[in-house]
C-alpha positions, 0 to 999 in steps of 0.5 A: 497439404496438396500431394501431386504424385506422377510416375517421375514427380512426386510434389508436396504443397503446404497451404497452411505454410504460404502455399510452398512447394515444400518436396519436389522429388524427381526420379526419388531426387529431392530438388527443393532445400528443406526448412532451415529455421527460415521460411525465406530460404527454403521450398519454392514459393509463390511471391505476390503481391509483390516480389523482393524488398520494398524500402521501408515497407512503403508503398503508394495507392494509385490514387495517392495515399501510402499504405505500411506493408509488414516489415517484420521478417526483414526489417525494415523492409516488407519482402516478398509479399503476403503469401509466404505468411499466409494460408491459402484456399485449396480450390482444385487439384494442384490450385489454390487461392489466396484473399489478401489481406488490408491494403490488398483488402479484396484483391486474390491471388491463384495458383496453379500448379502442374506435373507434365511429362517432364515439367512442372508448370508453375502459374500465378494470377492476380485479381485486383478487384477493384484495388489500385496498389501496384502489385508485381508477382515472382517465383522463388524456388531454392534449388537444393545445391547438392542432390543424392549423388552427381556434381553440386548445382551449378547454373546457366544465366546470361542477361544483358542488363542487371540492376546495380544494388545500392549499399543497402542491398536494395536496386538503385534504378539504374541497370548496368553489364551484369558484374561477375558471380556470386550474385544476389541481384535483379536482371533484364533481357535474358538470353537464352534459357536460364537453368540449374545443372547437376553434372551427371546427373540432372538439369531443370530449365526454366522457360518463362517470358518473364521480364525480370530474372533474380538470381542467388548463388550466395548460399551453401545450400541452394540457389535460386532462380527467380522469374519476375514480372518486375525487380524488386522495389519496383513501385519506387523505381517508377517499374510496372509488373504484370497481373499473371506470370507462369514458368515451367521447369523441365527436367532432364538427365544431367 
């Protein structure tokens, strides 16, 4: 475990479990949602090296050959990428590294993880080392949807464009006008500044230059907002993402 411990924040990270935020307490609030008997929908968790489903857990090398990825946690698909399953290196205050495993034999992935003032910057950069797999990197954090007192998690997101999903969840390729909420689904060109809101209470704005956003308000629980370098399945819809990504959550009173 890593322990981060500020005068406002206090965080916890669990190397051994995927490198997971698996606390973050602000003002001795508790913004994350606590294992539920799944390691996908709880904490917040670094996805690489890829973010969301890949069909049938298929992926293609750049010099042409298919590599199976693990599809045992959501089958049949891989999701996610190898981190949430993995233990990663503790390599400084707040860093951590990750070696991955065949196909990815080589390649690393680090973590960054730091309080300011009133933020937490979240930073993830991968290191190919020779490998020629695509590799798109996200972050999941599961915002606990009720805190100690105040309103229940409502959020502010708008994009011009989402992903249509196909009947089997995964995105289909073409991008449509964002449908009504409840979402589970893949965005581009967001405007403005995507955050959670509990009235009365607190707020976290997330600040990223990421191209690619997930958003999840389906679970009683918690909600998620998810910056990505590329959507999910985004080998097989012909998406390139990006080797570094960074986000930073800045809380203030609700």
């Amino acid at each position: 475990m890593q322990f981060i411990d500020d005068a406002e924040f206090q965080v916890a990270i669990d190397l051994d479990g995927g490198g997971k935020i698996t606390s973050i307490k602000w003002r001795e609030m508790e913004f994350t949602v606590p294992f539920r008997g799944n390691i996908l929908s709880n904490g917040w968790y670094p996805m690489a090296p890829w973010a969301g489903r890949i069909r049938d857990g298929l992926i293609t090398s750049g010099a042409g050959v298919e590599h199976q990825l693990p599809t045992n946690i959501d089958p049949p698909n891989a999701i996610h990428g190898f981190g949430i399953t993995s233990s990663w290196q503790e390599i400084g205050p707040g860093r951590s590294l990750l070696h991955l495993p065949k196909p990815y034999m080589g390649a690393t992935v680090e973590q960054t993880i730091e309080v300011l003032d009133d933020a937490i910057r979240w930073s993830l950069e991968y290191d190919d080392n020779g490998c020629d797999i695509p590799v798109w990197l996200g972050m999941h954090p599961w915002f606990a949807r009720d805190l100690e007192r105040g309103g229940a998690a409502e959020i502010e997101f708008s994009a011009a464009k989402m992903l249509k999903r196909g009947s089997d969840g995964l995105p289909t390729g073409e991008l449509i006008s964002p449908t009504p909420e409840p979402w589970d689904d893949a965005f581009t060109e967001v405007r403005g500044t995507p955050s959670v809101i509990w009235e009365d209470v607190a707020r976290i704005d997330i600040e990223s230059d990421a191209p690619w956003w997930v958003v999840y308000n389906e679970d009683p629980d918690g909600v998620c907002i998810e910056p990505q370098t590329a959507p999910p399945d985004a080998a097989n819809l012909g998406i390139s993402g990006e080797n570094y990504i960074e986000a930073l959550f800045v809380f203030s009173q609700g």
